[in-house]
N, C-alpha and C positions, 0 to 999 in steps of 0.2 A: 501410443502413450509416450509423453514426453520423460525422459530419463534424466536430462542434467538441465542446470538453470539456463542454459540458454533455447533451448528446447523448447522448456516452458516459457521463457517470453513469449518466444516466436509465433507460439500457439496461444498465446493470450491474444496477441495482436493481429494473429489472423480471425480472432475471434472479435475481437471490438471491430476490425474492418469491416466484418460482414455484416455483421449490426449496424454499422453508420452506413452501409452501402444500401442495404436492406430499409431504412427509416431517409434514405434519398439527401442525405446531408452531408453537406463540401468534402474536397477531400482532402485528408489529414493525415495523411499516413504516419509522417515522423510521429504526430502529437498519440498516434494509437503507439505508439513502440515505446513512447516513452514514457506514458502512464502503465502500458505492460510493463516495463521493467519495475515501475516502484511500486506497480502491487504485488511482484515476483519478490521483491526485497525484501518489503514488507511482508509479504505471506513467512520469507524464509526466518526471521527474524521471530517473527509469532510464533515458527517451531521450535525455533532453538532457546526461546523464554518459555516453552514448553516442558521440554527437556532440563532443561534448568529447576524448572518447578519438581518433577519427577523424582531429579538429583538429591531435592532436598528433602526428600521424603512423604512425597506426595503420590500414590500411586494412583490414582483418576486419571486418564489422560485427559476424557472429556473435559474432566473438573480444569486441568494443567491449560489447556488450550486455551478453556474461555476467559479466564484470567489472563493470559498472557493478551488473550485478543483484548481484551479490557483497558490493559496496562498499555501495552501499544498505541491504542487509541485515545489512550488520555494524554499520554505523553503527547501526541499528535497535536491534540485539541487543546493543549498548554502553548505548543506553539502557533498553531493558528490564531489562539487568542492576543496572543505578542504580536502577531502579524496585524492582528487586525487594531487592534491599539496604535501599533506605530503609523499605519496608513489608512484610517479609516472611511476612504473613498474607495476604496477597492471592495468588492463583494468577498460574502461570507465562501463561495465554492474557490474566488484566484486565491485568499486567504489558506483554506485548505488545502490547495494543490500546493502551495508554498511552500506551508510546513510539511506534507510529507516531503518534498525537494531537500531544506534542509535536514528532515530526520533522516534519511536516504544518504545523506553525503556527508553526514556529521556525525551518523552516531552507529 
């Protein structure tokens, strides 16, 4: 079991590798390490607006979590949508991987 964040990338991405090895398609190694990371970021972030929730008096963790996963994901899709506004030839999933990129490295 992975113990610290980099652990769990590492095993995120040996896990997408296997999957894209296993469905016979190119190899991409970097692009599997580094959609593990922002979903390692993002998973971490979803805990700690968890915990956040918790703080304020919320004791559900369920409850705390899927809100936070909510929040997260709307925030996301606020920027995706900016993304997809300012260059609207680009698809709805490069849009996506954008903004978590800037969620990731901005907030």
């Amino acid at each position: 079991m992975a113990d610290n964040f980099w652990d769990k990338v590492r095993e995120r991405a040996y896990f997408k590798y296997r999957a894209r090895k296993s469905m016979h398609i190119a190899d991409d190694a970097m692009e599997d390490w580094d959609q593990a990371f922002r979903e390692q970021v993002i998973e971490e972030r979803i805990n700690e607006e968890a915990y956040f929730h918790y703080l304020n008096g919320y004791p559900d963790p369920d409850a705390n979590w899927r809100e936070a996963y909510m929040e997260i994901n709307a925030r996301i899709g606020f920027l995706a949508f900016h993304q997809h506004i300012n260059n609207m030839n680009k698809s709805p999933m490069e849009n996506w991987v954008d903004a978590q990129k800037i969620y990731v490295n901005n907030f």
